[in-house]
N, C-alpha and C positions, 0 to 999 in steps of 0.2 A: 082338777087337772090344771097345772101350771100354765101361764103362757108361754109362747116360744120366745127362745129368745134372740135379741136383735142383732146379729152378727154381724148385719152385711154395712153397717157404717160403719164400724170398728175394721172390715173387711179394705174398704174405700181408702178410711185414712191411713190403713200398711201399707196399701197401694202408692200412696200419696207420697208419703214420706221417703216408700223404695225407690222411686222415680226423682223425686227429690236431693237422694242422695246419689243416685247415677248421674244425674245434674252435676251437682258439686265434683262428683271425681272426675267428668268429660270433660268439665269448660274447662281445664288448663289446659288440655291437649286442644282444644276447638279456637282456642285463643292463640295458641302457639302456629296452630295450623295457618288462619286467617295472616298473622304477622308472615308467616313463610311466602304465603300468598301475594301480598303487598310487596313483601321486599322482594318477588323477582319480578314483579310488575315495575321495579324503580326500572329507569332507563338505564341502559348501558354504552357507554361510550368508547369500549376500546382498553385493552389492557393499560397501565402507564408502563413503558418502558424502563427498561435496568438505568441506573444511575451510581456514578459514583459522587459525593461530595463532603463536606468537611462540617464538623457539627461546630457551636459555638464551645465545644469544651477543646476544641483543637484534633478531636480523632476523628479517622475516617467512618461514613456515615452514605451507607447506601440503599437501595428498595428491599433487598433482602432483609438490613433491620426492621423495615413496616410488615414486609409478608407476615399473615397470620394475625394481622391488629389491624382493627378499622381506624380510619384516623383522618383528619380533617387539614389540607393546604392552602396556606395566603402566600402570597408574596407583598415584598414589603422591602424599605433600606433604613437604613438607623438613621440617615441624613432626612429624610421625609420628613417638611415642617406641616402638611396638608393632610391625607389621607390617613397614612398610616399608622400615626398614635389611635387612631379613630378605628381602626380595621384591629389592631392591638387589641383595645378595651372590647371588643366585638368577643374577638376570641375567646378574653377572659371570659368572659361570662359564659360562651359554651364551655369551657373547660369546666368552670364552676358548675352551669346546668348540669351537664353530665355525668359530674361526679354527686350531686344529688339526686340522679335518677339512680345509680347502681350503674350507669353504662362504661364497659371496656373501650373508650376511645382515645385516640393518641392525635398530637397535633404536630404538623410539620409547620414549619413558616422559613419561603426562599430568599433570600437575599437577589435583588434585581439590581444590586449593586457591587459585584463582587471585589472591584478592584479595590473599593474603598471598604469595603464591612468585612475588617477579617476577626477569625476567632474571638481576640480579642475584646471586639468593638464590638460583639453580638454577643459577648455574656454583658459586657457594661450595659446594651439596650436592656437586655431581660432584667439585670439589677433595677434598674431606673425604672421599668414600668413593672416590677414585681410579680417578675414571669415564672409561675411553678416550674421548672426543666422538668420534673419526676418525670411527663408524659409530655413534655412539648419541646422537640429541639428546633432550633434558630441553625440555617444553612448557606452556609456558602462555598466558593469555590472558583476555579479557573473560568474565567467570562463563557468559553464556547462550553462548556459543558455546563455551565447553570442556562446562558441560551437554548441548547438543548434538551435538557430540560424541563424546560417550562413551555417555550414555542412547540415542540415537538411532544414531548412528554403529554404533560398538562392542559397542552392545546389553552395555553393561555399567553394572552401580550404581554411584552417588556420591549423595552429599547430605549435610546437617546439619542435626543435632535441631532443628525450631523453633524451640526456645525459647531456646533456647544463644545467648551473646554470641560477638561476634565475636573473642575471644581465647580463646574455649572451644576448643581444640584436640580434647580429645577425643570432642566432639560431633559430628565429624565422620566419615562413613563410607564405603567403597568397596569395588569387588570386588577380589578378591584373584587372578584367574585372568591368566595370559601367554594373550596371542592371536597369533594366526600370521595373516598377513595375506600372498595371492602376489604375484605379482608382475605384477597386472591388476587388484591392488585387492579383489581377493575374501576374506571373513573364509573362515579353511579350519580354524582347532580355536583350541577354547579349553582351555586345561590349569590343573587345580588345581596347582599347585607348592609348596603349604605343607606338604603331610600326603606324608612319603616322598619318594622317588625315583622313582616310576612317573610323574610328572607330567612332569618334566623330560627322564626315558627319551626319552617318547610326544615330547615338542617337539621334542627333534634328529633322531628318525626320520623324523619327518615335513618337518621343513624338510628334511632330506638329501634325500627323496623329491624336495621341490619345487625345492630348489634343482640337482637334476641333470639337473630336467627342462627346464631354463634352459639346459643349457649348449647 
């Protein structure tokens, strides 16, 4: 009489494997689910408001162009010997991170200087600091509606001293924080990005969140 034979680990490891590959097909959806989960935990701060303003190529340029693209805002003047090359070079490298992750993200940057930074003098900045346009337009426009804005809009600072003439450059002043704005218009984080690397970390985490909640 034969022995019986051993079926039941042969049993085990079909087991194993079937389970294993329910694994494999689940975690994209369990992974996808988890990012949904985060990105509606990011904060929300308020729709940003309609705007109209004038892009570095000379045509008009307003919130409707961004609806539907997540995308990232500085403000910034071409005359800025301090800050702002520095918040520039910032950018770039999101813009670069970003596009080696695979992320859909688009870059605005405001001019807090409009009387002096026209058309113009904001495609020479992006020439001069070797600004891709593909996905990052440079803005400006009539003083009360970029005040507008950004004070209101943005809920971010701009202004100049009083007293200061109008070629006092450095009488003038702004925030310094990148804003994450989704892709419905809603302000979702503002990040310090001057002081370290935790600033810039926190920006790509979180647009990767919101941008994969796009796809």
């Amino acid at each position: 009489m034969s022995p019986p034979r051993k079926s039941l680990p042969w049993l085990a490891l079909a087991s194993v494997l079937l389970v294993v590959a329910l694994l494999c097909i689940a975690w994209p959806h369990v992974q996808r689910e988890r990012a949904r989960i985060a990105a509606e935990n990011l904060p929300r701060y308020g729709p940003l408001p309609r705007f109209e303003l004038t892009a570095q190529t000379g045509q008009p340029f307003s919130d409707a162009d961004m609806r539907g693209h997540l995308y990232v805002a500085d403000f910034f003047f071409t005359r800025c010997p301090t800050v702002c090359p520095m918040l520039t070079q910032k950018m770039l490298r999101v813009q670069r991170q970003a596009r080696e992750q695979g992320l859909d993200v688009r870059f605005a940057s405001f001019s807090v200087d409009p009387r002096h930074d026209t058309p113009e003098r904001l495609t020479a900045y992006a020439r001069d600091h070797r600004i891709d346009t593909s996905n990052w337009t440079l803005l400006t426009g009539p003083l009360d509606a970029v005040e507008t804005t950004v004070l209101e809009g943005f809920r971010v600072m701009m202004g100049r001293d009083a007293d200061a003439g109008e070629d006092d450059f450095f009488s003038v002043f702004h925030g310094e924080h990148f804003v994450l704005v989704d892709a419905r218009g809603q302000l979702r984080g503002y990040y310090r990005v001057t002081e370290g690397e935790g600033g810039l970390e926190a920006l790509l985490r979180d647009a990767a969140l919101l941008a994969r909640t796009q796809e």
